[in-house]
N, C-alpha and C positions, 0 to 999 in steps of 0.2 A: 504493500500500500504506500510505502516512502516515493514509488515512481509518480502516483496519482497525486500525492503532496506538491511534488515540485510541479508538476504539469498544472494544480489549483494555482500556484503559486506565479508561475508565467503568467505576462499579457506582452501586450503590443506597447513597449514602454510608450513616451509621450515625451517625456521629458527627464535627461540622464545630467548627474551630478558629473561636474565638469571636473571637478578634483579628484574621482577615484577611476585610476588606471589600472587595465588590467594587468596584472603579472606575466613575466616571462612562460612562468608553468600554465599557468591559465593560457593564455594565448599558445599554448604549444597543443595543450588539450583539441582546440580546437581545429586546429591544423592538421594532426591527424586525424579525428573524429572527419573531417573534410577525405582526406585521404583513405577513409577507409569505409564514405559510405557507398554501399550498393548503386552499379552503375550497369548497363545493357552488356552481356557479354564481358562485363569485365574492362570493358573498353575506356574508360576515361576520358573522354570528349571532354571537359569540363575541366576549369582552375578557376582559385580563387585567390583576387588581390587583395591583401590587406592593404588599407589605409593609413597610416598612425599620425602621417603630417596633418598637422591644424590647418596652416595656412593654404593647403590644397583643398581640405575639404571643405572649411568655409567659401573657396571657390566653385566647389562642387552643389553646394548650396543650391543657386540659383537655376541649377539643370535638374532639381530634384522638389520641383513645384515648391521651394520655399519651406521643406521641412525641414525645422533646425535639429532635429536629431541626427543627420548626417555629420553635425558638425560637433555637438555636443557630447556626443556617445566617446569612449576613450577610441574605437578604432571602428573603420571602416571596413568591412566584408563586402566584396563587387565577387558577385556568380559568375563566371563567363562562358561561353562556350566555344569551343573552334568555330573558325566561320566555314571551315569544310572538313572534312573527314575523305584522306587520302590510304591510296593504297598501304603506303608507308607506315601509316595508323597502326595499320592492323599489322605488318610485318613487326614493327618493333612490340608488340602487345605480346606476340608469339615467341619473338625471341626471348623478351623478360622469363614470360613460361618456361620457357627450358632452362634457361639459367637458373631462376631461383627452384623452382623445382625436378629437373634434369630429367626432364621428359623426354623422350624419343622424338625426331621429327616426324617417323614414320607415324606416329598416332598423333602428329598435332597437325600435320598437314592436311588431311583432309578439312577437319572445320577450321582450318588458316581460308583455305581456296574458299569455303560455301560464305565464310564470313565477308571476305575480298566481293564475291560475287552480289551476296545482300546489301554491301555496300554500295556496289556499282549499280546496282540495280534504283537508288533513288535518284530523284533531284536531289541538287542544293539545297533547296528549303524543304525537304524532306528530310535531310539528315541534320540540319538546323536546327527544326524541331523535334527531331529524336534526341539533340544532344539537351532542350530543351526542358524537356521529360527527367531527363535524371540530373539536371537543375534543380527542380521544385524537389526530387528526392533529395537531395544535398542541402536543400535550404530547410526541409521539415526535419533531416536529422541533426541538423547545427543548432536549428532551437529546441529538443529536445534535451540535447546535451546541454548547454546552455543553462536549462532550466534545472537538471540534475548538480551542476558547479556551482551553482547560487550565480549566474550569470543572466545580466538583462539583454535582449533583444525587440527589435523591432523589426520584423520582414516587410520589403516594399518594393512592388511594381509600380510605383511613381514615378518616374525618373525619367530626362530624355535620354537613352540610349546612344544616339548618333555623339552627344556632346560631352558625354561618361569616356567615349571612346578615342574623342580626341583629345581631352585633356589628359587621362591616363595613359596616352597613346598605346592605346590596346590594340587597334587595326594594324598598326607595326609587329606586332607580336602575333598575329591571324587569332586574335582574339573579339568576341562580339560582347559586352557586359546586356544582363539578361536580366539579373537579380542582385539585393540590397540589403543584406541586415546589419544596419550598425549595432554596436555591442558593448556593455557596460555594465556600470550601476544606477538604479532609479535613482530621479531626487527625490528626496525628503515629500516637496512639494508638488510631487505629480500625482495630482487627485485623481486619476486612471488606476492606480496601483489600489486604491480601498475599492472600487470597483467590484461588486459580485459577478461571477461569472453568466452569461445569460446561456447558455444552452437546453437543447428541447429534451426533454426524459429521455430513457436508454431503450425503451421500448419504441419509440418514434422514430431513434435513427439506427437501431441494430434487429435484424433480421436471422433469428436461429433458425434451421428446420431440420 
């Protein structure tokens, strides 16, 4: 039941005490909880930029429809995805495999080829929003963690995208930013945080049979 505590315990911060930063441990926690959440195939399409400069992210400010909690939070969290998914992807994905666990090629090459072929087989913005997809999985298990470290977030598709990318110049890197949770501690004074939770009974949204 301690999981269900911390998860009572999470919201959508609103407004983060500008004085408490998070630690090196703390921010490491995350980084791998990042690295180790569940992705399609294994495949990784996905990274995530930390932000920790001030004076960039109150620049960021203005491309993020004016919520101060991009700037407030101790660090920023940007989702990104590849802006394409290349053959290459999948070769080094395959090679990792045998390296870290010394697979045969002979059994990893056939789903190397069917994966290569799945992959060719989309558009661009088909494989965009597949990288898409295990964004929002990556952004639901960072605030879950989060809320088990005694850590605040706020996740957000607010933001203009195009202008996230040129100031972080992410498009240099074949990076697209997708998603947003800055991260910290509540203030004191963020009347959101007494807040009771509004959700509909467990009979309304859960289905046994």
């Amino acid at each position: 039941m301690d999981t269900i505590k911390y998860l009572e315990w999470r919201y959508a911060t609103k407004k983060f005490d500008t004085g408490k930063i998070l630690t090196d441990n703390k921010l490491n926690v995350l980084k791998q909880a990042f690295n180790l959440t569940a992705t399609s195939f294994g495949l990784q399409t996905i990274k995530l930029v930390i932000v920790e400069n001030k004076e960039l992210r109150e620049a960021l400010v203005q491309y993020s429809y004016n919520q101060k909690q991009v700037m407030e939070a101790s660090h920023l969290l940007v989702i990104c995805i590849q802006r394409d998914i290349v053959e290459d992807d999948v070769n080094d994905y395959y090679k990792n495999i045998k390296t870290t666990r010394d697979t045969p090629e002979t059994i990893l090459d056939p789903y190397k080829k069917e994966l290569i072929k799945t992959v060719k087989g989309m558009s661009v913005e088909e494989r965009q929003q597949w990288s898409k997809n295990q964004a929002y999985i990556a952004l639901g298990n960072l605030m879950t963690v989060c809320a088990v470290e005694g850590i605040d977030s706020c996740p957000m598709e607010g933001f203009v995208s195009d202008d996230y990318d040129n100031m972080l110049k992410l498009s240099e890197k074949g990076l697209k930013s997708v998603l947003l949770l800055p991260v910290g501690y509540r203030s004191h004074d963020d009347m959101f945080a007494g807040f009771e939770k509004v959700r509909r009974p467990l009979a309304e949204t859960i289905i046994e049979l």
